[in-house]
Structures are given as C-alpha cells and as structure tokens.
N, C-alpha and C positions, 0 to 999 in steps of 0.2 A: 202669513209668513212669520215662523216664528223671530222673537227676539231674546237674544241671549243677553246676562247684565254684563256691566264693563270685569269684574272679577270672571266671569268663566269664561270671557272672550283672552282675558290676560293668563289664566290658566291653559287654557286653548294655546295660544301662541307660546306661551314656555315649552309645552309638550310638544309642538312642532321646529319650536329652535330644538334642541334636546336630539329630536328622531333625526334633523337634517345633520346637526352635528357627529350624532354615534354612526349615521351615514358614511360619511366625510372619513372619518377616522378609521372606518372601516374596511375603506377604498383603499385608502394609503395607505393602510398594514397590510391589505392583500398585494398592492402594488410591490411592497419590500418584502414580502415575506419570500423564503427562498424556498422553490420546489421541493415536494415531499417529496419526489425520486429522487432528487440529488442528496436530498438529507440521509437516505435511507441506502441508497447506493453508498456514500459517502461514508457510513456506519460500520456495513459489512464491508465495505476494501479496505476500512483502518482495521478492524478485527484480521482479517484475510494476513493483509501487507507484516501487522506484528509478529502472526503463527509464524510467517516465513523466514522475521528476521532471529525470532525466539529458535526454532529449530534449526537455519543455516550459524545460530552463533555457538549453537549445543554441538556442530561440528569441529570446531577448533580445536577441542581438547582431543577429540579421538583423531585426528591431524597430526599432533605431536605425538602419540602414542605408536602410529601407524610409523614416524619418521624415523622413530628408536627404535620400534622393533628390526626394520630396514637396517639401520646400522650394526645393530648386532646379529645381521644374518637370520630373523626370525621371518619369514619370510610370508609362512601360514599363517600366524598371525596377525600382520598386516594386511596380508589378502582377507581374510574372514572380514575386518574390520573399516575395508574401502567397501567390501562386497554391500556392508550394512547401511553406507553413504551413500553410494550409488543407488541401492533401493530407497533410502529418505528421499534423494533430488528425485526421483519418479515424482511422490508423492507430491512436493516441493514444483513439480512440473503444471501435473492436476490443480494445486493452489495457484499458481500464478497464469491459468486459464481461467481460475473463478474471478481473481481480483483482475485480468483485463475484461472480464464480463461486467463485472461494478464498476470499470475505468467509463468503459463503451455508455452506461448506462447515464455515469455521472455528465457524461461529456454531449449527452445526447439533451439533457435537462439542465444544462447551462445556460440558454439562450434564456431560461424563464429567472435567470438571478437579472436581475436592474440595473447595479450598479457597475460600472466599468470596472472600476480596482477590483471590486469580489471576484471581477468576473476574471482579469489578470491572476490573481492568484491562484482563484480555483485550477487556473488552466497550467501555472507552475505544479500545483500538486499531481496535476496529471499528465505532466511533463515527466515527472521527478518517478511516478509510480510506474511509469511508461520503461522508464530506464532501469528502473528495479526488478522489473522483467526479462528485459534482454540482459542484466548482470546476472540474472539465475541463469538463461541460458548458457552464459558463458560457465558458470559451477559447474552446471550439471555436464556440459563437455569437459571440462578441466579434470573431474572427479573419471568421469568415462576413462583417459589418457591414463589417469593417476592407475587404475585399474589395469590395464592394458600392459604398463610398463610393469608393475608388480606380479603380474601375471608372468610375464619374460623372466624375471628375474627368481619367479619360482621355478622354472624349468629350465633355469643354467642357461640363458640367452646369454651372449657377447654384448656390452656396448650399452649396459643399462645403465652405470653407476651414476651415481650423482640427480640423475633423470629424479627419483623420488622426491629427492628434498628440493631440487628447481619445480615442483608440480606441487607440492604440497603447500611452499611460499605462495605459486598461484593462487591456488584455490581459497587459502586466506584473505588474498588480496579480492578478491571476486567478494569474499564474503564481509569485510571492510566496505567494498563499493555499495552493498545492499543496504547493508547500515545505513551509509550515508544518504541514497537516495533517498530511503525513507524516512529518514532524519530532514532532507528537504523538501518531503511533501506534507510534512506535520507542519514545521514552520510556515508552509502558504497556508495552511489551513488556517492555522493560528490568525496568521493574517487577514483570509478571507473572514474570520469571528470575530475581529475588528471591527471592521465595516460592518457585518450583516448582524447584528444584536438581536 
C-alpha cells in the first residue's frame, strides 16, 4: 500500500476543497441563472414590442395630415393616406402574433426563474405586453372605422361630419395606450434585472 508524504496529502486535500467548492458555486449559479428561452424569448418580444411602438408612433403625423385634408374637403387625399394605415396595422397585426408567440414562450420558461419577485415581475411584463396587444387590436379596428367613414364621405354620404376627427382623437389614443403598455413591461423587466443579476 502505497504511502503518500504529509505535503501531497495537503496538496491532495486543497485540490479536493477547490473541486468541492467550484462544485458548490456551480450549483447555485445554475440554481439562479434564468432560462435561456426566457432570455431569448425575452430579446425578440422587446425587439418585436419596440417595431410596433416605432411604427404605431410614425402614425400620428399622417393622423393629423389625414384630419386637414378632411377639413378642407380633400377627401382623396385622406383616403389614400388611411388606405396606407390600414395596410401598416395589417402588418402591425402579423407583429403582434410574433411578439404573443415570444409572450407564450416567455410565460412558458417562467417556472425555471427561482425567485418569487423575478418571477412577479416578469409576469407584470407579460401582463403589460399582453395588453399591448389587444391595444393594437383596438388601432387596427379604430383605423378600419376611420376608413369606412372617409370612404362615405368621399361619395357625398349624409351624416359623416365630425366622425373623422372623433376617430382620429381615437386612434391616437389607442396609440398612447401602446406606449404606455410597453413602457410598463420595460419597467418590470427592469425590475426583474434587479433581482436576477
């Protein structure tokens, strides 16, 4: 039987505290670390959520453009330039089926974050992205109306005045609400980054 001297026995046991400790440490960084589908879901619906609020805010100006034309009797003009809204919220549709696919995704790899608060917040984020969704739905009807009544009033309908600038107030308002949702599922995130370091 061999015998080792006291130095490689004391070497021997540093090298075993060492492996037990990087063990240890290892454990519990996998314990806290947060799912790579949540991180990655997480990634693409903040990219997703910004497109939608980048382009529902690029409508506001052609909103007020479409409202003047409307007052000064330009009528074709205003219609060309709902027609162009109406085809974005399509698009605007498509994206916010991607980001409830990142939502579904994010919501599904929750269970693997640890911490209760992370796990509150993340779930305000997807509270917040949740609502940011059905606020598009409401746009993209509101814009639908805006079209419909512009449409009337290109072919000499009764009973439309006023309708455009009540519709077009909405649809800002709608796109105000998007903002803000998104604006409060950034903050839980924020918060969720708190805690999970």
């Amino acid at each position: 039987m061999p015998t080792f001297s006291r130095r490689t026995k004391a070497i021997a046991g540093f090298i075993i505290v060492v492996a037990i400790g990087y063990g240890i440490s290892l454990f519990w960084e996998t314990q806290n670390r947060v799912p790579a589908s949540f991180s990655a879901a997480r990634g693409q619906g903040a990219i997703i959520a910004q497109n939608i609020v980048s382009v529902s805010n690029q409508s506001t100006d052609t909103l007020g453009k479409i409202n003047q034309y409307d007052k000064v009797g330009d009528y074709a003009d205003a219609l060309v330039l709902t027609k162009g809204l109406v085809d974005q919220s399509q698009d605007l549709r498509t994206q916010a089926i991607n980001l409830s696919g990142q939502i579904a995704s994010m919501t599904q790899a929750l269970a693997g974050v640890k911490d209760f608060g992370a796990q509150q917040d993340a779930l305000e984020a997807i509270s917040s992205h949740l609502a940011m969704i059905n606020q598009l739905v409401n746009y993209s009807g509101d814009l639908s109306k805006l079209l419909n009544v512009l449409q009337a009033r290109f072919s000499g309908m009764p009973g439309t005045a006023g309708e455009v600038e009540g519709l077009v107030t909405q649809v800002n308002t709608d796109i105000n609400a998007i903002n803000n949702f998104n604006r409060q599922a950034e903050q839980a995130m924020a918060a969720f980054d708190k805690i999970e370091k």
